[in-house]
N, C-alpha and C positions, 0 to 999 in steps of 0.2 A: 647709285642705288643698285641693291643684287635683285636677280628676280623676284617676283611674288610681292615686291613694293618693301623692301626691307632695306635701312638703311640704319647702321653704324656706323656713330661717326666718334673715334677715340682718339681725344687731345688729353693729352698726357699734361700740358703746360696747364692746364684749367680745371682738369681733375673730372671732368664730364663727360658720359655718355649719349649718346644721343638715339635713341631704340625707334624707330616707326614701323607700326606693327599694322598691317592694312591700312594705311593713311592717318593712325594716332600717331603723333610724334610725341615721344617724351625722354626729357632729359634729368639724368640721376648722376648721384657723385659717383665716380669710382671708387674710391678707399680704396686701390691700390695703382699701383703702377705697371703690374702684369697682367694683359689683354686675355691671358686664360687663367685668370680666375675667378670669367664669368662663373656662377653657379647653374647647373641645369638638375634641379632633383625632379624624376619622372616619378609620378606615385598614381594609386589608384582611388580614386572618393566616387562616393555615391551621386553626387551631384554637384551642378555649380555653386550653389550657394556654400557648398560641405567644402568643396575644394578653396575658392574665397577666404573662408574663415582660416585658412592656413597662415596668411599673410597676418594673425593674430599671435601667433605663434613665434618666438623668437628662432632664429635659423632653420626655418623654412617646414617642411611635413615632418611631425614627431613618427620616426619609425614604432614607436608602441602605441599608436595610432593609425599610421596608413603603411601600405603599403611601398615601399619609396625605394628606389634603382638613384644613387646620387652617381651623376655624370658632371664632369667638368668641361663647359664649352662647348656639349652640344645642344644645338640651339633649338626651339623648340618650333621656330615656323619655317626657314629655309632649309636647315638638315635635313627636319623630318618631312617636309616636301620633297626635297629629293630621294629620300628613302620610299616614301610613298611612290611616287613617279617606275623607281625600280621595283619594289614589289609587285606592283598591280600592273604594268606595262601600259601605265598612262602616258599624258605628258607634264613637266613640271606644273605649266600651267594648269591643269585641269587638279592636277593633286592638292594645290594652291589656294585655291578656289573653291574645293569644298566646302560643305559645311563642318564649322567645328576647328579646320584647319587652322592652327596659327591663331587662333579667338583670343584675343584677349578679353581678361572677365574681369580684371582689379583696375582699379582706375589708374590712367593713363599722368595721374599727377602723384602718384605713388613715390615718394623717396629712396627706394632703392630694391624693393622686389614687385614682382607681375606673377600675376596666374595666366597662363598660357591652355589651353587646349589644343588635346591630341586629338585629330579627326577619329570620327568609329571605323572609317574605311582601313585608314594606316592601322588602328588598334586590330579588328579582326584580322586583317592580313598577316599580323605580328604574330598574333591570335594562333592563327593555322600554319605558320610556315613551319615547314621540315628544318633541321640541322641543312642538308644540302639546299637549299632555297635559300638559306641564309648565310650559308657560306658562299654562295652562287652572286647574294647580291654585295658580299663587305667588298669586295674587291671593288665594280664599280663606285659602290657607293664612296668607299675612301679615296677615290682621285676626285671627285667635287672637290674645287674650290677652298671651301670653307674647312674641309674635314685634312685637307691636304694640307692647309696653312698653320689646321693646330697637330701637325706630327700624327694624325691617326694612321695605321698601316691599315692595310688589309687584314691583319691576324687581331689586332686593336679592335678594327672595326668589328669583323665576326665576334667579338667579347663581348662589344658593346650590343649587337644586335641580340644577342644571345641574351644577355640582360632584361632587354626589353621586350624580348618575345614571351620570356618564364613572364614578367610581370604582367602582358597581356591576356597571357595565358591566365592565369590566375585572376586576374579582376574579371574577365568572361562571363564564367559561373555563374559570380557574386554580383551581376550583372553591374559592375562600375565601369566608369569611365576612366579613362588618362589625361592627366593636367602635367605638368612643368611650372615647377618653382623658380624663378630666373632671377638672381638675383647676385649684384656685384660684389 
């Protein structure tokens, strides 16, 4: 099991994932045989309920609807735990452990996507980070573990960060939240 109570478990021979998201465990098919082509779309909705009704939605938030940053493989409770932890100079665990952190909002018997939430701590911090603050964190942040396992670099990551900070930035305002589409 990775920090934060996350466990993936990929049998290729059975075709099943196994996702536990703060002690929900749930298992969904793959429909494929390549471990990075989790889906991770980060998008911005007004609330949970709003973010929810996406999983109604055939392949995940309609961009002429929300706002949506589509990321492959990064994950939306341990990455961005650890991306939290490096922004705000927490510790994993406390980043973890927020509120909002890693929440799963769609039901845990779900066939093949989850709404996730993005804590508002990691969002505002996204929110406010400079280009250098961000370029400051891809480099730790891309030797985690997880982000090292799917080929992210340092120059990958600051893209990726960069991504998610504009869409921060911009849901702000418009006072929305951040959710993650996860879906195999």
């Amino acid at each position: 099991m990775a920090p934060g109570g996350v466990h993936v478990n990929d049998s290729r021979t059975v075709g099943l994932v196994q996702l536990r998201v703060k002690g929900v465990c749930v298992l969904v098919s793959s429909g494929c045989e390549d471990r990075g082509m989790v889906m991770c779309d980060y998008f911005a909705a007004s609330g949970d309920a709003v973010a929810v009704r996406v999983l109604d939605q055939p392949g995940g938030p309609d961009p002429a609807t929300f706002d949506v940053v589509p990321l492959k493989g990064i994950d939306p409770v341990v990455a961005m735990a650890q991306l939290e932890a490096i922004l705000t100079g927490c510790t994993y665990d406390e980043a973890s452990e927020r509120p909002r952190a890693g929440q799963l909002f769609s039901s845990p018997d779900a066939a093949s996507a989850f709404i996730v939430s993005v804590s508002d701590t990691l969002q505002e911090a996204l929110a406010s980070a400079t280009h250098v603050s961000l370029a400051e964190a891809a480099g730790p942040w891309s030797e985690t573990d997880e982000l090292r396992q799917g080929g992210i670099t340092s120059g990958t990551g600051l893209d990726v960060l960069v991504l998610l900070a504009a869409l921060a930035g911009r849901a702000r305002p418009a006072g929305l939240r951040l959710y993650c589409w996860w879906a195999l």
